[in-house]
PDB file of N, CA, C and O in Angstrom:
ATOM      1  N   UNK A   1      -2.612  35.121 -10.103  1.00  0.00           N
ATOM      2  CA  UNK A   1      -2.581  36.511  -9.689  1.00  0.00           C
ATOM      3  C   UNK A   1      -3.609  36.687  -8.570  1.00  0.00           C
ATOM      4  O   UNK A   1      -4.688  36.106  -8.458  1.00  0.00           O
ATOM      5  N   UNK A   2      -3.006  37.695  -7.682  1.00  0.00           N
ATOM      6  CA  UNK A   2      -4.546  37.758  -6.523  1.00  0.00           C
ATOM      7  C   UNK A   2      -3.618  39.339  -6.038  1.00  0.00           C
ATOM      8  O   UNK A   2      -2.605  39.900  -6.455  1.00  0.00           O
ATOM      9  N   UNK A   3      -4.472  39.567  -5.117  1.00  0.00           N
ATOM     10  CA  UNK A   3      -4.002  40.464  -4.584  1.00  0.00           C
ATOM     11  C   UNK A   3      -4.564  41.128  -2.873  1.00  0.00           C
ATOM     12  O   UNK A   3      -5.594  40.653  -2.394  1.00  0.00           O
ATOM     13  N   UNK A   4      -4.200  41.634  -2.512  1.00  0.00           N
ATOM     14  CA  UNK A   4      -3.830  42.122  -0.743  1.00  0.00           C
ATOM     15  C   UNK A   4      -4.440  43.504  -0.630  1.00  0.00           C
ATOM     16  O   UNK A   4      -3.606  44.327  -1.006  1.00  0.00           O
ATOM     17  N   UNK A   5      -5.743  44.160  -0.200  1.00  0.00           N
ATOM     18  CA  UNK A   5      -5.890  45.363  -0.307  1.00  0.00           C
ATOM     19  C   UNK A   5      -6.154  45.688   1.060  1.00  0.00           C
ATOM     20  O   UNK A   5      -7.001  45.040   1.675  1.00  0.00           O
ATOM     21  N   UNK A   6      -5.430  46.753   1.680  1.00  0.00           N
ATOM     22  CA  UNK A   6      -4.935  47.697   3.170  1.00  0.00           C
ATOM     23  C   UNK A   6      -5.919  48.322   3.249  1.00  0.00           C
ATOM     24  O   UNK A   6      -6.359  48.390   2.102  1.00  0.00           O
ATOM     25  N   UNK A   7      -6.708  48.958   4.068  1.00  0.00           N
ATOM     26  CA  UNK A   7      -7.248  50.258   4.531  1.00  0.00           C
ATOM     27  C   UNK A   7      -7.039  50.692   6.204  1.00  0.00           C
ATOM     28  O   UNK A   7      -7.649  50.260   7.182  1.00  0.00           O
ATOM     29  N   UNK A   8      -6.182  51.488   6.145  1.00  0.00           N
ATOM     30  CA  UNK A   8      -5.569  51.546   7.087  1.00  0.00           C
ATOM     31  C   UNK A   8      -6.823  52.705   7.552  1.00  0.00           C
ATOM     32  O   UNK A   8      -7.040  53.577   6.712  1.00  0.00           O
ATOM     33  N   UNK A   9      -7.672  52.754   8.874  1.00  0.00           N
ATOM     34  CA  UNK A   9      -7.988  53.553   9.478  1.00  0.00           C
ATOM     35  C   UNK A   9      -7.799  55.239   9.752  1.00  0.00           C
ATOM     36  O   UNK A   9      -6.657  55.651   9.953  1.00  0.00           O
ATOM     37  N   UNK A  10      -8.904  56.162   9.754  1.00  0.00           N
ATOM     38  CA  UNK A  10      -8.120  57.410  10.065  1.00  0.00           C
ATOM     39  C   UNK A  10      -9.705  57.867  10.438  1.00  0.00           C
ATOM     40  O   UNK A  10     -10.824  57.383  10.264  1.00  0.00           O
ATOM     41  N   UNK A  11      -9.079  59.216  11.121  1.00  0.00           N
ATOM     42  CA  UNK A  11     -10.224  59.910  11.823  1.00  0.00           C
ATOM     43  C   UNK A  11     -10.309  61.159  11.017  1.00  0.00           C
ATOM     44  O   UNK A  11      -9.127  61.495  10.958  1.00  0.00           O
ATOM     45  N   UNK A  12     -11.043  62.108  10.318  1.00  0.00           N
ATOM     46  CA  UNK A  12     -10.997  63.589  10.137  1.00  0.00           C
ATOM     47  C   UNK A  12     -11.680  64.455  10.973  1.00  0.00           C
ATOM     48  O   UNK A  12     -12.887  64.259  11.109  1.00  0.00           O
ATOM     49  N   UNK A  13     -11.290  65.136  11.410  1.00  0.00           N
ATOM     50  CA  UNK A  13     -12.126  66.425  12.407  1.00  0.00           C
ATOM     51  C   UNK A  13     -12.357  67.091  11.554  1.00  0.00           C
ATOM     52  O   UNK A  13     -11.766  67.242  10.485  1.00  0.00           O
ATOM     53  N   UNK A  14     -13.801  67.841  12.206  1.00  0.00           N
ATOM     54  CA  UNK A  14     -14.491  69.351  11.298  1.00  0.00           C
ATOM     55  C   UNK A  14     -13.480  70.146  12.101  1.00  0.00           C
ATOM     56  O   UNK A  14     -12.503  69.827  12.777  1.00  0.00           O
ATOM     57  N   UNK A  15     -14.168  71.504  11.728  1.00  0.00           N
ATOM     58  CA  UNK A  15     -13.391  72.604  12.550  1.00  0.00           C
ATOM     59  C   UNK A  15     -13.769  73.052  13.872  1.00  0.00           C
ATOM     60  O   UNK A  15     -13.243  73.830  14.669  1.00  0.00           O
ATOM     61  N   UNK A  16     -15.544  71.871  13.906  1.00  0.00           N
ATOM     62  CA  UNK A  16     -15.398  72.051  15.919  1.00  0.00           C
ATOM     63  C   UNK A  16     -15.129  71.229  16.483  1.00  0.00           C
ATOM     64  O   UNK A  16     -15.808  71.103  17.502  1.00  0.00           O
ATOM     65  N   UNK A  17     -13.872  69.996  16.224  1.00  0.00           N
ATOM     66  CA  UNK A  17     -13.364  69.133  16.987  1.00  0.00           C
ATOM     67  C   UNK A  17     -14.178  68.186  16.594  1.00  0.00           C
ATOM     68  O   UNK A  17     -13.904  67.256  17.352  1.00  0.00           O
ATOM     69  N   UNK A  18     -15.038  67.823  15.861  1.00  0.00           N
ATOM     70  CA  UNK A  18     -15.834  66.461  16.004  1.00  0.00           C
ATOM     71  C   UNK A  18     -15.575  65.629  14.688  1.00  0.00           C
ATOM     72  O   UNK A  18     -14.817  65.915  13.761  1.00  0.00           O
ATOM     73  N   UNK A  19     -16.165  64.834  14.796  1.00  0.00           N
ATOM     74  CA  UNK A  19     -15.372  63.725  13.697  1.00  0.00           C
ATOM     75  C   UNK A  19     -16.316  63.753  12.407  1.00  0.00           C
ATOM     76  O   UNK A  19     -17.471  63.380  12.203  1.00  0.00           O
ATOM     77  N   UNK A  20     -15.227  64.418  11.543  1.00  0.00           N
ATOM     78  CA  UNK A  20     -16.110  64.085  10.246  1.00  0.00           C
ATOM     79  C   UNK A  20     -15.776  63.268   9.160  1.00  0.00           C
ATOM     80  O   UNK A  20     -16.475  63.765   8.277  1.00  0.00           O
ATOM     81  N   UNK A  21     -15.289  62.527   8.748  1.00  0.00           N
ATOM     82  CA  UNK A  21     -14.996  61.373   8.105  1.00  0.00           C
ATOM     83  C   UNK A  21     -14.422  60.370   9.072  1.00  0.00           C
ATOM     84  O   UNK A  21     -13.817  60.862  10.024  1.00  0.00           O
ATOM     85  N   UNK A  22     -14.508  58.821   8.998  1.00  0.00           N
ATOM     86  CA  UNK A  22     -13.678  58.478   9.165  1.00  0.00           C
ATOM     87  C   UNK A  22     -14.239  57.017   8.592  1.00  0.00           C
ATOM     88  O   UNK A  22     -15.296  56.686   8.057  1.00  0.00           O
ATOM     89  N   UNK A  23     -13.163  56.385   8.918  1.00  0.00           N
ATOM     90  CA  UNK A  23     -13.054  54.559   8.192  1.00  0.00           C
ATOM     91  C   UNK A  23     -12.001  53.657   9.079  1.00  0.00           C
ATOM     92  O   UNK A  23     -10.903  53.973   9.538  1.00  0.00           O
ATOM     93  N   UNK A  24     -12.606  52.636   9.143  1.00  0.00           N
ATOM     94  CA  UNK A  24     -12.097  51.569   9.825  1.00  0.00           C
ATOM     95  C   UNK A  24     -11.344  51.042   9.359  1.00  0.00           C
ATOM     96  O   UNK A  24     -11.399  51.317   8.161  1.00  0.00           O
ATOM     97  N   UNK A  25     -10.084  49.947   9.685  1.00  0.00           N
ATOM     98  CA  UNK A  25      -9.536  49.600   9.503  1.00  0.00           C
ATOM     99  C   UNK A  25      -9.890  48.342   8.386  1.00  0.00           C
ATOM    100  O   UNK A  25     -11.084  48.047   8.448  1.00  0.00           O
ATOM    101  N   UNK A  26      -8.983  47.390   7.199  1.00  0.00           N
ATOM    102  CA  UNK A  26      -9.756  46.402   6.825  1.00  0.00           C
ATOM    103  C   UNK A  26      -8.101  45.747   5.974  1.00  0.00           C
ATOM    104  O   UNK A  26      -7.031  46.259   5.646  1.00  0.00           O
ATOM    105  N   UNK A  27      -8.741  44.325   5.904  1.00  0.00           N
ATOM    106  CA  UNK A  27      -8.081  43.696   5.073  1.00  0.00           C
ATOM    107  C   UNK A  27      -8.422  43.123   3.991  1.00  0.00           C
ATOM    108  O   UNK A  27      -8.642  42.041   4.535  1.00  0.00           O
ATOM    109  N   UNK A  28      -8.682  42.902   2.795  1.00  0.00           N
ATOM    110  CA  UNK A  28      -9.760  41.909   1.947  1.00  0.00           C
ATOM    111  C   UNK A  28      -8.190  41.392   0.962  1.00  0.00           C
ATOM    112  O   UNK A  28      -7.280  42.062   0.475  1.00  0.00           O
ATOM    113  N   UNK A  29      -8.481  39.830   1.000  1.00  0.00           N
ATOM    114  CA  UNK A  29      -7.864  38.758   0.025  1.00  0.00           C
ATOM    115  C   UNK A  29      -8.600  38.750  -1.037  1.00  0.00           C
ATOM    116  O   UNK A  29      -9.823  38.622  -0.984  1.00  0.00           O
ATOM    117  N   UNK A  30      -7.773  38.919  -2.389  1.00  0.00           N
ATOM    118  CA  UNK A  30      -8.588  38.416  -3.412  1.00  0.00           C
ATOM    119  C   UNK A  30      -8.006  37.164  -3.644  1.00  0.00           C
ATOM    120  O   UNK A  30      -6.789  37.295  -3.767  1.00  0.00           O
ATOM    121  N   UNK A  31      -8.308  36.228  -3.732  1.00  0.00           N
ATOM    122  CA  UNK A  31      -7.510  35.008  -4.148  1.00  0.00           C
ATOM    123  C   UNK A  31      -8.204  33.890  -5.091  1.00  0.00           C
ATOM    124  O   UNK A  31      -7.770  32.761  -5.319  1.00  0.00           O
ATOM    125  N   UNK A  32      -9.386  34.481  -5.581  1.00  0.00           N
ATOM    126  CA  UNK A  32     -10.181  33.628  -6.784  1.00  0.00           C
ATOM    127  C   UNK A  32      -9.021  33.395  -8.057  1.00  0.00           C
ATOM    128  O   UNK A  32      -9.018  32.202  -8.358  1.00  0.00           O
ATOM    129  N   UNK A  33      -8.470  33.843  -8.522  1.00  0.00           N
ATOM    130  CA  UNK A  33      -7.369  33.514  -9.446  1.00  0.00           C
ATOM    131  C   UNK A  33      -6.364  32.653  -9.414  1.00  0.00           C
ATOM    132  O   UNK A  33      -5.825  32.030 -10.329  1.00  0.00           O
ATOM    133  N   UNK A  34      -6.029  32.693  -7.515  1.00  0.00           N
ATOM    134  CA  UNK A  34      -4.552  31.415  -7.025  1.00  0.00           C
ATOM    135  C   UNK A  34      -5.687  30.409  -6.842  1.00  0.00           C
ATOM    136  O   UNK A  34      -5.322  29.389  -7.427  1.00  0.00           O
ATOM    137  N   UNK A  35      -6.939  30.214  -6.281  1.00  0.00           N
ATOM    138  CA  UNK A  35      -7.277  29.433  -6.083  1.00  0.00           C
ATOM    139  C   UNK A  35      -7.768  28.616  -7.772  1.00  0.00           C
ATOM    140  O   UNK A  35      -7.649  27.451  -8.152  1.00  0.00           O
ATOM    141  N   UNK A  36      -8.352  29.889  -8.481  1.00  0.00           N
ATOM    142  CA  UNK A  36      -8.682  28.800 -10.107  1.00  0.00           C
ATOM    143  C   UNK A  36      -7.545  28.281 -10.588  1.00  0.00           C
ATOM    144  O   UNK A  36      -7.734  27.236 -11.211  1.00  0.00           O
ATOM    145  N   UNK A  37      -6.167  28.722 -10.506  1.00  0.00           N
ATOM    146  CA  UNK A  37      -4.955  28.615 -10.964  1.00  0.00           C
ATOM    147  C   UNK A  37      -4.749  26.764 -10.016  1.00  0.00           C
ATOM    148  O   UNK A  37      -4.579  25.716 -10.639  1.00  0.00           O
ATOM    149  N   UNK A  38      -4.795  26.818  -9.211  1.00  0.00           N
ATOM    150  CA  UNK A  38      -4.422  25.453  -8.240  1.00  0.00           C
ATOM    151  C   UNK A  38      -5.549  24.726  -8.972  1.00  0.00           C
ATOM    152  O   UNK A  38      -5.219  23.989  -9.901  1.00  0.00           O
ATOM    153  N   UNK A  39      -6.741  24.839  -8.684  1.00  0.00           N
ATOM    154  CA  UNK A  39      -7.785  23.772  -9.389  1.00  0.00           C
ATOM    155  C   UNK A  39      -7.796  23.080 -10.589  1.00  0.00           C
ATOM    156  O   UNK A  39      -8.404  22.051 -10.883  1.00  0.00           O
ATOM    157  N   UNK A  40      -6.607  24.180 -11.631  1.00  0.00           N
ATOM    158  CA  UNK A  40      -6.491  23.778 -12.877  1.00  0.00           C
ATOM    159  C   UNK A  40      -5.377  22.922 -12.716  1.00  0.00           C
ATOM    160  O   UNK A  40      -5.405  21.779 -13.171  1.00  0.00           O
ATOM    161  N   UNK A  41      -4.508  23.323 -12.177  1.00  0.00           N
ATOM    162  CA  UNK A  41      -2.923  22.493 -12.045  1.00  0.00           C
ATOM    163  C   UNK A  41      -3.960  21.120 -11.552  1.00  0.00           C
ATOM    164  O   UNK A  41      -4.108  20.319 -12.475  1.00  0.00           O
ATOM    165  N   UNK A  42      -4.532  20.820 -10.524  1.00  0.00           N
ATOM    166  CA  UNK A  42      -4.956  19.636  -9.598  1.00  0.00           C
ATOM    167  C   UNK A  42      -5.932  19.133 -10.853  1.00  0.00           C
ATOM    168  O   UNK A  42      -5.803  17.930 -11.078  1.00  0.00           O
ATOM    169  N   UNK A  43      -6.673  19.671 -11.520  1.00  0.00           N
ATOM    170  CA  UNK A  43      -7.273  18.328 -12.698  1.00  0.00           C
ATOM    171  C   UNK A  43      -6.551  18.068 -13.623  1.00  0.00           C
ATOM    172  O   UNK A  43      -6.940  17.124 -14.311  1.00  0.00           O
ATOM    173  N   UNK A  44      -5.118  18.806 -14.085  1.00  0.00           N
ATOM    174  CA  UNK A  44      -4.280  18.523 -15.066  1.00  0.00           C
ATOM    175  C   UNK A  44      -3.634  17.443 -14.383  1.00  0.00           C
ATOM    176  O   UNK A  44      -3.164  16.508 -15.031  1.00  0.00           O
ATOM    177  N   UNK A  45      -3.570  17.481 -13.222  1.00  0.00           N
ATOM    178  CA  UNK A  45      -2.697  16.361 -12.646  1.00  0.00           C
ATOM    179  C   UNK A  45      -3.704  14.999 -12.682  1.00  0.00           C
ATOM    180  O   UNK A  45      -3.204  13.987 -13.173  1.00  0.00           O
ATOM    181  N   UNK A  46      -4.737  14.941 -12.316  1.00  0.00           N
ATOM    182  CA  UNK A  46      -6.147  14.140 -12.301  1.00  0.00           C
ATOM    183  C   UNK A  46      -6.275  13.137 -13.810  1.00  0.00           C
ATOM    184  O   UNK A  46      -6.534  11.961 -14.064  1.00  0.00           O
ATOM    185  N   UNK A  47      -5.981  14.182 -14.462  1.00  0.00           N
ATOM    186  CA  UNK A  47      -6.083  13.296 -16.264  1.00  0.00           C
ATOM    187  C   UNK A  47      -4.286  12.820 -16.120  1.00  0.00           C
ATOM    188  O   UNK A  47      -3.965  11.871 -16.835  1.00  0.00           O
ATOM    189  N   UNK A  48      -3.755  13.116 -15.702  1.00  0.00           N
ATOM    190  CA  UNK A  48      -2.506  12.752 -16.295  1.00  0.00           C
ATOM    191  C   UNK A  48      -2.261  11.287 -15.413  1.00  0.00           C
ATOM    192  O   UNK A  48      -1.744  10.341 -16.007  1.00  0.00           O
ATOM    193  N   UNK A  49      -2.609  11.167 -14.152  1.00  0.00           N
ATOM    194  CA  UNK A  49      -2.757   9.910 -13.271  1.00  0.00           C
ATOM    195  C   UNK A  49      -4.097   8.934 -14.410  1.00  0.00           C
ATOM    196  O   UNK A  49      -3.808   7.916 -15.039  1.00  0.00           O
ATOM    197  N   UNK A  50      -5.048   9.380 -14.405  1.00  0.00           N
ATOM    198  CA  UNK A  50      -5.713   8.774 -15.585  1.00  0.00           C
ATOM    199  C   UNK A  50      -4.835   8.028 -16.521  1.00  0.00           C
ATOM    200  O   UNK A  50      -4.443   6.862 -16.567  1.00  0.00           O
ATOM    201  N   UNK A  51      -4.633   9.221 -17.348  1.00  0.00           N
ATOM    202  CA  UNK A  51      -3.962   8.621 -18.538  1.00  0.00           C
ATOM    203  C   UNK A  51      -3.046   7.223 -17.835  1.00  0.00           C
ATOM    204  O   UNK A  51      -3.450   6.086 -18.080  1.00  0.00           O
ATOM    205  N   UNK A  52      -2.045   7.398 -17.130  1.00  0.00           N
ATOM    206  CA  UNK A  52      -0.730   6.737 -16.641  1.00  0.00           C
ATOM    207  C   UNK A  52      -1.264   5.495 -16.114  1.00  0.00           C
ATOM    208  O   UNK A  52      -0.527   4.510 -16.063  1.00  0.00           O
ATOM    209  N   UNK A  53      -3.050   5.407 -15.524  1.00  0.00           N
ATOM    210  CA  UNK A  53      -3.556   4.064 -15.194  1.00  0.00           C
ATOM    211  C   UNK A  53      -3.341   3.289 -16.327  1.00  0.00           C
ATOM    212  O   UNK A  53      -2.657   2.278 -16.485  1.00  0.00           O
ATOM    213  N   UNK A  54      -4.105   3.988 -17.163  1.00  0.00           N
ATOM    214  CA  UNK A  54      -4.527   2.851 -18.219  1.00  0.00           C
ATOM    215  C   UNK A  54      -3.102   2.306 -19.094  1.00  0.00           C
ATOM    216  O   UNK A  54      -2.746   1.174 -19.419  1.00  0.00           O
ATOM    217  N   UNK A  55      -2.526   3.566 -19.289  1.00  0.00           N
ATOM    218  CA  UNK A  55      -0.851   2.497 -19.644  1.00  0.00           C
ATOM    219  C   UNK A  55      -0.493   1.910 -19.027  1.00  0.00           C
ATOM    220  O   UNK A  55      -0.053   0.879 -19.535  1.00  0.00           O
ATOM    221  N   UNK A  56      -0.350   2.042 -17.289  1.00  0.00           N
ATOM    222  CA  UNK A  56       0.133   0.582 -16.838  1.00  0.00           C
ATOM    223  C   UNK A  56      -0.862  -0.191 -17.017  1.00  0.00           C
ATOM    224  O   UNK A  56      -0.338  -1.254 -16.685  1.00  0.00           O
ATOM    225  N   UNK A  57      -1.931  -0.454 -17.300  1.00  0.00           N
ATOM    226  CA  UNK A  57      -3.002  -1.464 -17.095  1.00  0.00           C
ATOM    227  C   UNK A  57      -2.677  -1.775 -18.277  1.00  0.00           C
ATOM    228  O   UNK A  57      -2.129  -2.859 -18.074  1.00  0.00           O
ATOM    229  N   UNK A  58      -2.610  -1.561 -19.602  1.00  0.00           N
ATOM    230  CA  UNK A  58      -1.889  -1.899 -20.954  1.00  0.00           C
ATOM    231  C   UNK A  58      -0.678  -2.707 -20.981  1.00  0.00           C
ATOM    232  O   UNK A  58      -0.559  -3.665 -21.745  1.00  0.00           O
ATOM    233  N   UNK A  59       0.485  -2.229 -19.921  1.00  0.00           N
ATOM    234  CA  UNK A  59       1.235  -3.139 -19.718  1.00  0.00           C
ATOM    235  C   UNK A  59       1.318  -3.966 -18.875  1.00  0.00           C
ATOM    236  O   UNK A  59       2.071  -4.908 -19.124  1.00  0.00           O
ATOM    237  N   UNK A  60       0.680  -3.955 -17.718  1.00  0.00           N
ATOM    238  CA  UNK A  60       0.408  -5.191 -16.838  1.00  0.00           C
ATOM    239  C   UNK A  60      -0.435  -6.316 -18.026  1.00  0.00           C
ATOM    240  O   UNK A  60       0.263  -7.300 -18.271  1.00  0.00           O
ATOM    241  N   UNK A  61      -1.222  -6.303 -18.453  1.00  0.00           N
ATOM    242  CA  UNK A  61      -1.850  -6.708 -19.291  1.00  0.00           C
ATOM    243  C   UNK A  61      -1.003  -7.661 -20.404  1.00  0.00           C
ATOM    244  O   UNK A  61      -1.149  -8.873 -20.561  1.00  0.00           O
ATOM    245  N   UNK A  62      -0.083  -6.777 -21.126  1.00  0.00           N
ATOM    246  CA  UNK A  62       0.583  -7.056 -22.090  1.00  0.00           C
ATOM    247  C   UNK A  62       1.542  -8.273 -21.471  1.00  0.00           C
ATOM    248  O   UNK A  62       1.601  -9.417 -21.922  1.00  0.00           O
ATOM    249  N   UNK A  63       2.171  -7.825 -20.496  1.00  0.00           N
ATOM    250  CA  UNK A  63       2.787  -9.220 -19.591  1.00  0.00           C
ATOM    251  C   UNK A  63       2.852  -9.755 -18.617  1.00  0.00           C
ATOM    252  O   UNK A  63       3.612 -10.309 -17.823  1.00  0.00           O
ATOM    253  N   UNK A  64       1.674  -9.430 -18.860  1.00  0.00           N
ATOM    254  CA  UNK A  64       1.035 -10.655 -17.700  1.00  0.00           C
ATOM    255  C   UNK A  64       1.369 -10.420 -16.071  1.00  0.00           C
ATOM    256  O   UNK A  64       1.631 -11.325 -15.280  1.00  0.00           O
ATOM    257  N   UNK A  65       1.295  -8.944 -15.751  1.00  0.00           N
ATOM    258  CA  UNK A  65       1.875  -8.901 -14.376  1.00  0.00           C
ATOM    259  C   UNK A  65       0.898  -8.154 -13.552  1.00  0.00           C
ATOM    260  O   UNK A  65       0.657  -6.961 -13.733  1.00  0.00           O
ATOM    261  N   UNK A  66       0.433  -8.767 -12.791  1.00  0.00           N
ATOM    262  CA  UNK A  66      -0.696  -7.983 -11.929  1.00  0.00           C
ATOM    263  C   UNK A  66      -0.063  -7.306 -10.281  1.00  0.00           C
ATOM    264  O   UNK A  66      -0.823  -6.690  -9.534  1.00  0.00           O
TER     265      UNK A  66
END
């Protein structure tokens, strides 16, 4: 989950023409969640290449095939 937050710019005038509020434009990424989400997939993948060494090394082993 992440999410995309807009702030789209605007000006407010008082009632003698001059500017009384305003805000700039902006974009902000949240993406700490896609990124923990990928890190977890990428060490689940990390143990599972693990694991899959040592069985082939079990069966290279077992017959004799290097």
């Amino acid at each position: 989950m992440g999410s995309i937050n807009l702030t789209y710019g605007f000006v407010e005038f008082d009632d003698d023409g001059n500017v009384g509020d305003a805000c700039d434009e902006d974009i902000k990424y949240c993406t700490t969640d896609i990124t923990s989400a990928l890190e977890n997939i990428v060490k689940e993948f990390e143990e599972s290449i693990e694991s899959d060494k040592v069985i082939l090394e079990q069966l290279q082993s077992e017959f004799y095939i290097e």
